[in-house]
C-alpha positions as a Python dict, from the first residue, in 0.01 Angstrom:
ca = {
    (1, 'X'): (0, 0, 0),
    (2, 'X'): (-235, 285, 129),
    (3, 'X'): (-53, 599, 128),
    (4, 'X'): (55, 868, 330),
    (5, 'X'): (-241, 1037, 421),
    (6, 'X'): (-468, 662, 451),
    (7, 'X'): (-278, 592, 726),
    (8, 'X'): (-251, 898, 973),
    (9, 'X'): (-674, 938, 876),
    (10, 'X'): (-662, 562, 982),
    (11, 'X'): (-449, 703, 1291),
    (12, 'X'): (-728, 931, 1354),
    (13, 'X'): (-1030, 708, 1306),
    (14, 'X'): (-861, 457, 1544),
    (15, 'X'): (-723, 691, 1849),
    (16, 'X'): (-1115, 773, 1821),
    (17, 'X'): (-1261, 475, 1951),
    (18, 'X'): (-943, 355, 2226),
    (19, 'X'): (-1023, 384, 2559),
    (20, 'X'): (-674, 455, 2697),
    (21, 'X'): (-559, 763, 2512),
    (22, 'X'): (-312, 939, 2784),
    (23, 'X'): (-11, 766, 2653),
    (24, 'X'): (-64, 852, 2311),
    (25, 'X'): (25, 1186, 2099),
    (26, 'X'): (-189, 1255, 1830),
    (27, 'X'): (35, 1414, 1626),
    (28, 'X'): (336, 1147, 1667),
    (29, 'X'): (48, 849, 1626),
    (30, 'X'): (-15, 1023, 1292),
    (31, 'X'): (339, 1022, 1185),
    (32, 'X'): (458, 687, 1367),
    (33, 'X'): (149, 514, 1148),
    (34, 'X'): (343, 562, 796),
    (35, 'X'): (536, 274, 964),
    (36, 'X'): (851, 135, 773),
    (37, 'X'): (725, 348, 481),
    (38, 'X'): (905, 641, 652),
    (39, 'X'): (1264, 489, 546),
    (40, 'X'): (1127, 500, 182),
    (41, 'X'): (1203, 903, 209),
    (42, 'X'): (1567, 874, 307),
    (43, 'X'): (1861, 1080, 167),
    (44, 'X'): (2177, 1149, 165),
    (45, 'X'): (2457, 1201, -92),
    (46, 'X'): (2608, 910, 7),
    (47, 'X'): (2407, 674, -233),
    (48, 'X'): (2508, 314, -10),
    (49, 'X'): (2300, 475, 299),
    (50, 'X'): (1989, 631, 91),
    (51, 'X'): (1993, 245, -62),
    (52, 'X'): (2089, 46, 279),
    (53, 'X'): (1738, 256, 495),
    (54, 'X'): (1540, 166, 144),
    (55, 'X'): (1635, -175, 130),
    (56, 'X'): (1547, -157, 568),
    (57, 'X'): (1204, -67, 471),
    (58, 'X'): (1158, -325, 191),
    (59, 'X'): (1296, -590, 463),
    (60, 'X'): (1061, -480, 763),
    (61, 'X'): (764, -479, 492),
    (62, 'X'): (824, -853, 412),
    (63, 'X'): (1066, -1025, 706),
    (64, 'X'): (1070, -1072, 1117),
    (65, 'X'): (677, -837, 1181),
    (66, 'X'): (663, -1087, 1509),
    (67, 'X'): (1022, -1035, 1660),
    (68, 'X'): (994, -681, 1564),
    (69, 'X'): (722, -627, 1756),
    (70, 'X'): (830, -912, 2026),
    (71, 'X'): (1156, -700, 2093),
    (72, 'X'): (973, -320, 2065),
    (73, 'X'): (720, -460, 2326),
    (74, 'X'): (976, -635, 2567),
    (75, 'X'): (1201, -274, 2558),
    (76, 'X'): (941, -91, 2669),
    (77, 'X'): (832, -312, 2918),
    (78, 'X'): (1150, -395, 3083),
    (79, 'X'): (1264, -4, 3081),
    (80, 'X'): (960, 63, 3217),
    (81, 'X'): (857, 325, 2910),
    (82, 'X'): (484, 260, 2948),
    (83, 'X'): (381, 623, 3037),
    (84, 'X'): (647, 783, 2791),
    (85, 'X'): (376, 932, 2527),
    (86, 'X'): (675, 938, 2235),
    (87, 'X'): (729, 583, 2292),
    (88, 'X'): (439, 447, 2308),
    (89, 'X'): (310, 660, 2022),
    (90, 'X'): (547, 489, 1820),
    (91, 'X'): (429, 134, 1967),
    (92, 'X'): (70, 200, 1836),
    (93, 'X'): (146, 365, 1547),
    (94, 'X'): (351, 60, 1391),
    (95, 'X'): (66, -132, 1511),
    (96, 'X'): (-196, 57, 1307),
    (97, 'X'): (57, 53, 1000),
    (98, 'X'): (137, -318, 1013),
    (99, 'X'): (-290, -383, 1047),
    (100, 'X'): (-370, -131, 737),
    (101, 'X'): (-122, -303, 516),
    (102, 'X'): (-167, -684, 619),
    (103, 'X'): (-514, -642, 578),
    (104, 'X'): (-550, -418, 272),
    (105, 'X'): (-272, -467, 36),
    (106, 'X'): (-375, -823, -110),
    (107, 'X'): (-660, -643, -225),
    (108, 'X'): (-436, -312, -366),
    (109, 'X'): (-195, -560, -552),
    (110, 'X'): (-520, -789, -702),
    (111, 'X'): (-623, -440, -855),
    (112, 'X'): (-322, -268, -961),
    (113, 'X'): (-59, -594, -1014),
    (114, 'X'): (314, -568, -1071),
    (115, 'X'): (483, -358, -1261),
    (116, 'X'): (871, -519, -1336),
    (117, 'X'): (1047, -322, -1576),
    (118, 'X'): (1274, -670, -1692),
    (119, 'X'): (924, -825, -1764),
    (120, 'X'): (780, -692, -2070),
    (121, 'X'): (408, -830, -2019),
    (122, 'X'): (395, -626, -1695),
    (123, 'X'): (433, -275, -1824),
    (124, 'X'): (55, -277, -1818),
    (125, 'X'): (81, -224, -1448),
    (126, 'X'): (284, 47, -1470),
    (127, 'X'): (218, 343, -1222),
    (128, 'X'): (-171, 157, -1113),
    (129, 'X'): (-2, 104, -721),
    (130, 'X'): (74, 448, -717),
    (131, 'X'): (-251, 583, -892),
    (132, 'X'): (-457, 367, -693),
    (133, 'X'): (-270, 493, -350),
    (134, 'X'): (-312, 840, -450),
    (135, 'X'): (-644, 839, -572),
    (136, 'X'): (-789, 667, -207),
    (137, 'X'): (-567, 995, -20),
    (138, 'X'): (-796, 1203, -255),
    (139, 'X'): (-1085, 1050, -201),
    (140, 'X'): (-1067, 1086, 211),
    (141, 'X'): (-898, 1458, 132),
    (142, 'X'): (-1228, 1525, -74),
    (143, 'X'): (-1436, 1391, 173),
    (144, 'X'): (-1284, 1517, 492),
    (145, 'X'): (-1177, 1847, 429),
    (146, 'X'): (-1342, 2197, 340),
    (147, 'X'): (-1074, 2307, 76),
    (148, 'X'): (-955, 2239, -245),
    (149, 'X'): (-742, 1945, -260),
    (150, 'X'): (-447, 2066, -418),
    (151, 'X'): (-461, 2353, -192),
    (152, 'X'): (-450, 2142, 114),
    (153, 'X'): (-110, 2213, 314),
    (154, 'X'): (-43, 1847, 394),
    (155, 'X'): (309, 1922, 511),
    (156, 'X'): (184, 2125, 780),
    (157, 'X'): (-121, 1944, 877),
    (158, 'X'): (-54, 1591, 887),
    (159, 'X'): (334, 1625, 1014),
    (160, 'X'): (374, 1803, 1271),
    (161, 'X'): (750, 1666, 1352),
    (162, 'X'): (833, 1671, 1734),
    (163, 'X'): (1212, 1609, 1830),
    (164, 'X'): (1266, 1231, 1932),
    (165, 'X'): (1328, 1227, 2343),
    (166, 'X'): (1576, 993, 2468),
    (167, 'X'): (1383, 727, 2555),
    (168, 'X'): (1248, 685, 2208),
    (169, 'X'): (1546, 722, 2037),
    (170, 'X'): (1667, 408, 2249),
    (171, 'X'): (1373, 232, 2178),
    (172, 'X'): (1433, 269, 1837),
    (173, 'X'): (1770, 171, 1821),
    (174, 'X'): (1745, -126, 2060),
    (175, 'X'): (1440, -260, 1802),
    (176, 'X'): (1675, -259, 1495),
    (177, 'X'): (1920, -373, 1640),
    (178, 'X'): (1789, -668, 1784),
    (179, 'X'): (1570, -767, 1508),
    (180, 'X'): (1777, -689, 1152),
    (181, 'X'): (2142, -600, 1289),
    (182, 'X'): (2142, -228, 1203),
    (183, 'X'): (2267, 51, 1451),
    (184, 'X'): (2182, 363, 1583),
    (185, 'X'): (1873, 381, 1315),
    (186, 'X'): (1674, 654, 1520),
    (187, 'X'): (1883, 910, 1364),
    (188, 'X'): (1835, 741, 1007),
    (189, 'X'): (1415, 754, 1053),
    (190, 'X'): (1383, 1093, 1237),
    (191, 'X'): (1575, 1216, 927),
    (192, 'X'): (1347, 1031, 707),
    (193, 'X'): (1032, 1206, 864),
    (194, 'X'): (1190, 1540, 793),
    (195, 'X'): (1273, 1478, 447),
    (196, 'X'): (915, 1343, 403),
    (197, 'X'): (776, 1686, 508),
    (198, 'X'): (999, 1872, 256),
    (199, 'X'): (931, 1628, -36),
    (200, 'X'): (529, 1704, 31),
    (201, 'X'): (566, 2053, 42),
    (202, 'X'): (825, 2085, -235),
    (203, 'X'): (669, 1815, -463),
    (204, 'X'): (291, 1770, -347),
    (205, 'X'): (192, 2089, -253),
    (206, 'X'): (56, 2197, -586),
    (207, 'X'): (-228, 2450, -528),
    (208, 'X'): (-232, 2624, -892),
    (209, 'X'): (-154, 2307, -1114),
    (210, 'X'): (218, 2397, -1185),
    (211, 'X'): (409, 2083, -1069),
    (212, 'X'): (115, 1872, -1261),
    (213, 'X'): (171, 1956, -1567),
    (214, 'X'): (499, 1976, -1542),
    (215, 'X'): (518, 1617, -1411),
    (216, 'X'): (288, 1544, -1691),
    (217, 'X'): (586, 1711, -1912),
    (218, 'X'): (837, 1447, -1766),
    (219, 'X'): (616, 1186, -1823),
    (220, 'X'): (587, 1184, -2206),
    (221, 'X'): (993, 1324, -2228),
    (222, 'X'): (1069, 1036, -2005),
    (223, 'X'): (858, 711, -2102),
    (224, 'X'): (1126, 442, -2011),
    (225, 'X'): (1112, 572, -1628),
    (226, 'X'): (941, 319, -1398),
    (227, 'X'): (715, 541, -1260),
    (228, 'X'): (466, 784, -1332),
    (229, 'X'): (558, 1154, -1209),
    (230, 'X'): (208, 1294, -1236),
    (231, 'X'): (94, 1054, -974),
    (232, 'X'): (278, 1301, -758),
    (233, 'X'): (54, 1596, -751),
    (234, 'X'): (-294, 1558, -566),
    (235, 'X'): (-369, 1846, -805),
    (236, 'X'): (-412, 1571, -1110),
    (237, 'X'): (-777, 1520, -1185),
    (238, 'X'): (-893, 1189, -1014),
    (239, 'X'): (-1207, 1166, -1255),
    (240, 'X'): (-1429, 871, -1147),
    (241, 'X'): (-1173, 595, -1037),
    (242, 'X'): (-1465, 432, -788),
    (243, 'X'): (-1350, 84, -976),
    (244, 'X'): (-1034, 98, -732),
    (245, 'X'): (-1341, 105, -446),
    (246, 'X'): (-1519, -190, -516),
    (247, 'X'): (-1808, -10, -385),
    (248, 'X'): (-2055, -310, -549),
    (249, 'X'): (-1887, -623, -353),
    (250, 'X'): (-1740, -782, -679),
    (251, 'X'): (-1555, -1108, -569),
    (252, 'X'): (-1171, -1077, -592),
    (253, 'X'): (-930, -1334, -520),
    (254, 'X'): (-620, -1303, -279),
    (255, 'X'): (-300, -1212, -512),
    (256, 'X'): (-138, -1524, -400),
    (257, 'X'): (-377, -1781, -412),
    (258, 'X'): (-728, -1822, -669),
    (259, 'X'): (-922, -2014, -442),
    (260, 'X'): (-914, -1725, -160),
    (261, 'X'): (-1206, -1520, -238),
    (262, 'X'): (-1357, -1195, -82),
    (263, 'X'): (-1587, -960, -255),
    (264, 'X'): (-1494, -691, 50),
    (265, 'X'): (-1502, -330, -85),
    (266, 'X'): (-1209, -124, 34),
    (267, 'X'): (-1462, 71, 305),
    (268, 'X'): (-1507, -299, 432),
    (269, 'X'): (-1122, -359, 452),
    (270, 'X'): (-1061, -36, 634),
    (271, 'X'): (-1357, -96, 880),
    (272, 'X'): (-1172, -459, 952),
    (273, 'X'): (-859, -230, 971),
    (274, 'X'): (-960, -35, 1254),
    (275, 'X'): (-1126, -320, 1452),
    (276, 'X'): (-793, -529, 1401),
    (277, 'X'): (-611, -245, 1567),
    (278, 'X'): (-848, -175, 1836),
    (279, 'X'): (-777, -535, 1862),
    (280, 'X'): (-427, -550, 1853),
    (281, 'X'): (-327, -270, 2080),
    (282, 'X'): (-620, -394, 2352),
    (283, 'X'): (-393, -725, 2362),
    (284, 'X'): (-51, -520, 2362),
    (285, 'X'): (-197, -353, 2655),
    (286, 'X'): (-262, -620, 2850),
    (287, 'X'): (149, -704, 2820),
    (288, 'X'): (209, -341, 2926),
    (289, 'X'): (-54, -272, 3176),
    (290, 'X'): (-207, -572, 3346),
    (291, 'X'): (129, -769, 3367),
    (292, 'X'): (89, -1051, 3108),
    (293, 'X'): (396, -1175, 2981),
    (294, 'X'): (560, -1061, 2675),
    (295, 'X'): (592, -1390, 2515),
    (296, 'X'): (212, -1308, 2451),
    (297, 'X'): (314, -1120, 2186),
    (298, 'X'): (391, -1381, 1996),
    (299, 'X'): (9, -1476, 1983),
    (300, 'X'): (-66, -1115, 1935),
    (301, 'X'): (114, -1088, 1648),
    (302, 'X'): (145, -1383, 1404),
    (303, 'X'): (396, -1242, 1168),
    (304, 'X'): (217, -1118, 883),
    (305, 'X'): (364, -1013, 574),
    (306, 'X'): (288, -607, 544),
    (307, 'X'): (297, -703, 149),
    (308, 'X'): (75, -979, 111),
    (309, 'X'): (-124, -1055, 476),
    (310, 'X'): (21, -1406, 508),
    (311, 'X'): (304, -1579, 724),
    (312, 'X'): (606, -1399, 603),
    (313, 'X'): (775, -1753, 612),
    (314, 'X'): (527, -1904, 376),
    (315, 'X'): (732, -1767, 76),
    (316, 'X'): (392, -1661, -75),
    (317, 'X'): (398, -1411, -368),
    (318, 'X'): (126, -1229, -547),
    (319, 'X'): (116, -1336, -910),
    (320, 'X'): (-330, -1345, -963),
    (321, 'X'): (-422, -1027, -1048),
    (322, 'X'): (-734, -865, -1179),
    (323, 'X'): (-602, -854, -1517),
}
């Protein structure tokens, strides 16, 4: 999927060209556009809840996008929440999260595969998600911002954490509950966003190399692990990965089917991206603002897979890879 800092730069690039913008915090839109991946980060030393908000995540990535959105857009609506900049923050940022992974990650999984550690023939695709992921944050870092990029304070700059208000906090919980059963879940993801700041300032941040080679350490002590621990630290050398780019238009098929082809570069996908949105949150606002009725949602959003772009009833599953 694109990472953490793809998606609030895809925040920014889209906020740019809406037209109504006084409903919407930057900062929060930012932060509310890592989506589900947001549950990934949660905690706690009680193992069954760390596992039940990861297993959330893997379930809003892959089940129920249209009456997610159906009952997040009705809430608002019938509560009147329109104006509320929190809430509807949160509205467009899940928008711009669910567009940038439909529309992208068929192409992230043709280039990088599968990696399951019970099928031997897969270990070749062990740590590519991640290193492709973290070499497209480096690439916008490198072109984006003056400094270094290992000397970039992420954790301040691209989460800047704002307490949930009351109204969002219900929003939240009413969603989840009405869409996969699970209660009170505001307190589960506003937890999750602080734990993501810590875990990019104690982890990421790595302005002198230290945690690099020190993951780099782990990873030749600790071979058997799943995943690579270097991929951690924007402070490991990116060389020339441009092949993750596509820069030249080579034809790629779709992951889940051969005949699908595309020869779209990764700038093309993220241009699509951002006119999806655009798209997208034009049509929410037409629910929201010029009193068209919710079911219209349902036409808005056609319940796309986050994981593979397709129907997530199709039972569709990315097995044509690159290599």
């Amino acid at each position: 999927m694109p990472s953490t800092i793809t998606h609030a730069y895809f925040a920014n690039d889209v906020y740019k060209k809406l037209k109504l913008k006084k409903y919407i915090d930057l900062d929060l839109l930012k932060i509310f556009s890592q989506g589900p991946d947001i549950l990934f980060f949660y905690y706690s030393f009680n193992y069954s809840k760390t596992k039940k908000m990861k297993k959330l995540s893997e379930k809003m990535h892959r089940t129920n996008t249209q009456d997610y959105f159906y009952n997040l857009i009705s809430y608002i609506k019938n509560n009147k929440l329109e104006s509320n900049k929190q809430v509807m923050s949160y509205l467009y940022g899940n928008i711009l999260h669910y567009t940038l992974d439909s529309t992208i990650h068929p192409y992230v999984f043709y280039k990088t595969g599968v990696y399951n550690k019970n099928k031997p023939h897969t270990k070749k695709y062990k740590g590519l998600h991640s290193d492709m992921e973290k070499y497209i944050d480096q690439y916008f870092l490198s072109k984006r911002e003056k400094l270094n990029i290992n000397k970039i304070k992420i954790h301040k700059d691209f989460f800047k954490i704002k307490k949930f208000n009351n109204e969002l906090n219900t929003t939240i919980d009413y969603t989840f509950e009405k869409t996969f059963k699970q209660l009170n879940i505001s307190k589960y993801y506003y937890k999750s966003i602080l734990i993501m700041k810590s875990l990019y300032y104690l982890l990421r941040y790595d302005p002198y190399k230290i945690k690099y080679y020190i993951y780099t350490l782990i990873d030749k002590l600790l071979p058997f692990f799943d995943f690579n621990f270097r991929t951690i630290s924007y402070a490991e050398p990116s060389f020339n990965k441009d092949y993750y780019l596509n820069i030249k238009n080579k034809k790629w098929n779709h992951p889940c089917s051969k005949k699908e082809i595309y020869s779209y570069s990764f700038f093309d996908l993220y241009d699509i991206s951002i006119k999806k949105a655009i798209k997208l949150i034009n049509e929410t606002n037409k629910i929201l603002y010029e009193n068209k009725n919710t079911e219209y949602s349902k036409n808005i959003f056609t319940n796309l897979s986050y994981v593979t772009g397709k129907n997530c009833d199709s039972n569709l599953y990315s097995i044509y890879y690159e290599f």
